[in-house]
N, C-alpha and C positions, 0 to 999 in steps of 0.2 A: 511589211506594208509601208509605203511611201508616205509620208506628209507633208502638203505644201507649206513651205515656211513662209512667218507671216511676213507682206512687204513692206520694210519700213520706209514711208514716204516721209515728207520734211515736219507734218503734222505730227509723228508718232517721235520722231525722232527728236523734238520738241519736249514732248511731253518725259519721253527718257530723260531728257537732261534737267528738267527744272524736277526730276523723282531722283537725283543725286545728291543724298544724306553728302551731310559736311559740309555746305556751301557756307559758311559763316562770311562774317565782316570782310575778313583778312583775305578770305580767298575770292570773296565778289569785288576786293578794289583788284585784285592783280588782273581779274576780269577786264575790269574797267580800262584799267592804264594799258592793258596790252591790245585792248580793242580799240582804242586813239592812236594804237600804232600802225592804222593803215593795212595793208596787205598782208601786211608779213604776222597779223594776229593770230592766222591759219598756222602755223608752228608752235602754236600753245597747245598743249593734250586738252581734248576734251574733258568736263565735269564730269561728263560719268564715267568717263578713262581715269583719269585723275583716283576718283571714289574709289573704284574697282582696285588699284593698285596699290589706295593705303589698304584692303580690304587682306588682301595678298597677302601684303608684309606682316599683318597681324596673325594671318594664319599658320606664318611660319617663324623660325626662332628669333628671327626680327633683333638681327647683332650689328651684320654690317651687311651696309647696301651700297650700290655704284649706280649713278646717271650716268649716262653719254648722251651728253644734249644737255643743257640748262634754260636756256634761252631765256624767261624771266621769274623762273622757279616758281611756278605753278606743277606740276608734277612733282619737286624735288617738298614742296610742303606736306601734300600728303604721304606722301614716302615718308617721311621723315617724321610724319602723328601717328605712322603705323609702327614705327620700330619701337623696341623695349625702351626702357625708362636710359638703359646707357648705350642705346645701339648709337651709329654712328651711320651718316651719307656722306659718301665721296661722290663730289660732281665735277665734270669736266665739261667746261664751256671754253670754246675760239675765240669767241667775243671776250674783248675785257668790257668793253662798254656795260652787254647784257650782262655779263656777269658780276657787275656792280648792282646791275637792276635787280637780280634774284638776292642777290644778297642784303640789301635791303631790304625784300618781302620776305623772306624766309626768319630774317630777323622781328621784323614787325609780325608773324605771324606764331611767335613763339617758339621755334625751331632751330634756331641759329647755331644757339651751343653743342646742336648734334652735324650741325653739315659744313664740311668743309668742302671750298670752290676752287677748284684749281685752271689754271687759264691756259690754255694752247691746243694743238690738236689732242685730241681725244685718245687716237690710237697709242702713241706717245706716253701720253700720262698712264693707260694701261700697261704697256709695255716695261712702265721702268719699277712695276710693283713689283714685288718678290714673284714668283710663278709658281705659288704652293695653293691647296685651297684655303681662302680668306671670308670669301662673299656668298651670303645666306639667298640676293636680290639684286636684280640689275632690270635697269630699264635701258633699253636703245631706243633712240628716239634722236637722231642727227644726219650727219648727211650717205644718202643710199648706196653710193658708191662703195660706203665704207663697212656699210653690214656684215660683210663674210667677216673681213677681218676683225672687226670686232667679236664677232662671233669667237672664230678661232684664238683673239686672245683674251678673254673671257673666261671661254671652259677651264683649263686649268687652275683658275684662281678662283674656281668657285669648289663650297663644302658639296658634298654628296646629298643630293635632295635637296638642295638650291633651283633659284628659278629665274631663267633670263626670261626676260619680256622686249616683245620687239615690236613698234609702231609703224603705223603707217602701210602695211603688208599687201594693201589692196592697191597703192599706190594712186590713191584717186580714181579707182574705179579701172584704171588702165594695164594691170597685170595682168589680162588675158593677151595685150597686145603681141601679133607675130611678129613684127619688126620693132622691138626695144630699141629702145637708145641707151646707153651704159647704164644706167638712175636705174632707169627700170629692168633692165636686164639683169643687174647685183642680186635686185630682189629677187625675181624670180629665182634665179639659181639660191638663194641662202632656202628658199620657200620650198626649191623643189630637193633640197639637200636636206633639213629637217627633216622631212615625213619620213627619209630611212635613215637618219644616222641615228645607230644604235649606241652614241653615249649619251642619247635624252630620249625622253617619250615627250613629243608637243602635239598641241593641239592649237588648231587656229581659229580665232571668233570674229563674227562679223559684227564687231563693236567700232562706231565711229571709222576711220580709214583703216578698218581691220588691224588686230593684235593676235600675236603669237606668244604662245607662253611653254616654255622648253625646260623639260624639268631634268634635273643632271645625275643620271644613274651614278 
């Protein structure tokens, strides 16, 4: 039997985000300053993104995690209150600027002593880790082009029953398009390569611009 699922218009999707436990002081000013950032405040994960992911980390051994993406460490906070009392986040931000900015918040938000921010491309900073498994938790959440690869260098360096998460997957509503442009083509293909690669089981949610969450046999 089919069920129509409910549609979330701007009202409900409201109501979702101000029903996201955790919102304290520290994470409504990162709120704040990154919504005085103009346009580019769309590149913060959502509050109930955000929730949902420290939500994650607690349910698993919550040792060591990895961002790709930092931008003004909203995500990398709660990542970082879901890991154990000595887990550790490794973040890789482009920006040195923004990654002044996270570092800062991540510090004022109590977190500091577990996350370490490392600056340049992403793929890169992955690439020069050991290639054993290390990471219990990874969030992608940066630029589309780069999904696969980060994908593929990822899995290796994750334990067995680790769990990548990947944002943005609906691509603003535009992932059904027949004629992609690269952004959105990357996606699609990491999207249509998930559902059969059999070194994860993922399942994909329609939360904020869609999340995948890839768990690694």
């Amino acid at each position: 039997m089919s069920i129509e699922p409910t549609r979330i218009n701007e009202e409900l999707a409201l109501y979702i985000r101000e029903h996201a436990g955790g919102r304290d002081e520290a994470l409504r000013l990162v709120e704040d300053e990154t919504a005085a950032m103009g346009d580019i405040q769309i590149m913060q994960t959502a509050p109930e993104q955000a929730a949902f992911l420290e939500m994650l980390v607690k349910l698993g051994p919550g040792r060591r995690a990895i961002e790709v993406g930092t931008f003004t460490g909203y995500g990398a906070i709660r990542i970082a209150r879901g890991l154990a009392e000595e887990g550790t986040l490794l973040c890789c931000e482009l920006d040195p600027e923004r990654a002044e900015v996270a570092r800062r918040n991540v510090d004022r938000a109590g977190v500091g002593k577990k996350v370490e921010i490392r600056v340049g491309p992403a793929i890169e900073t992955i690439r020069s880790l050991p290639e054993e498994p290390t990471f219990d938790f990874a969030y992608v959440d940066a630029d589309k082009i780069g999904y696969p690869d980060y994908y593929e260098a990822l899995l290796p360096r994750m334990n067995q029953g680790g769990l990548i998460t990947f944002d943005n997957v609906f691509m603003a509503g535009l992932i059904l398009d027949p004629d992609p442009n690269e952004h959105l083509a990357a996606m699609q293909g990491l999207n249509d390569l998930l559902v059969d690669d059999q070194r994860v089981d993922s399942v994909m949610l329609g939360m904020a611009d869609g999340l995948t969450l890839a768990r690694v046999r």
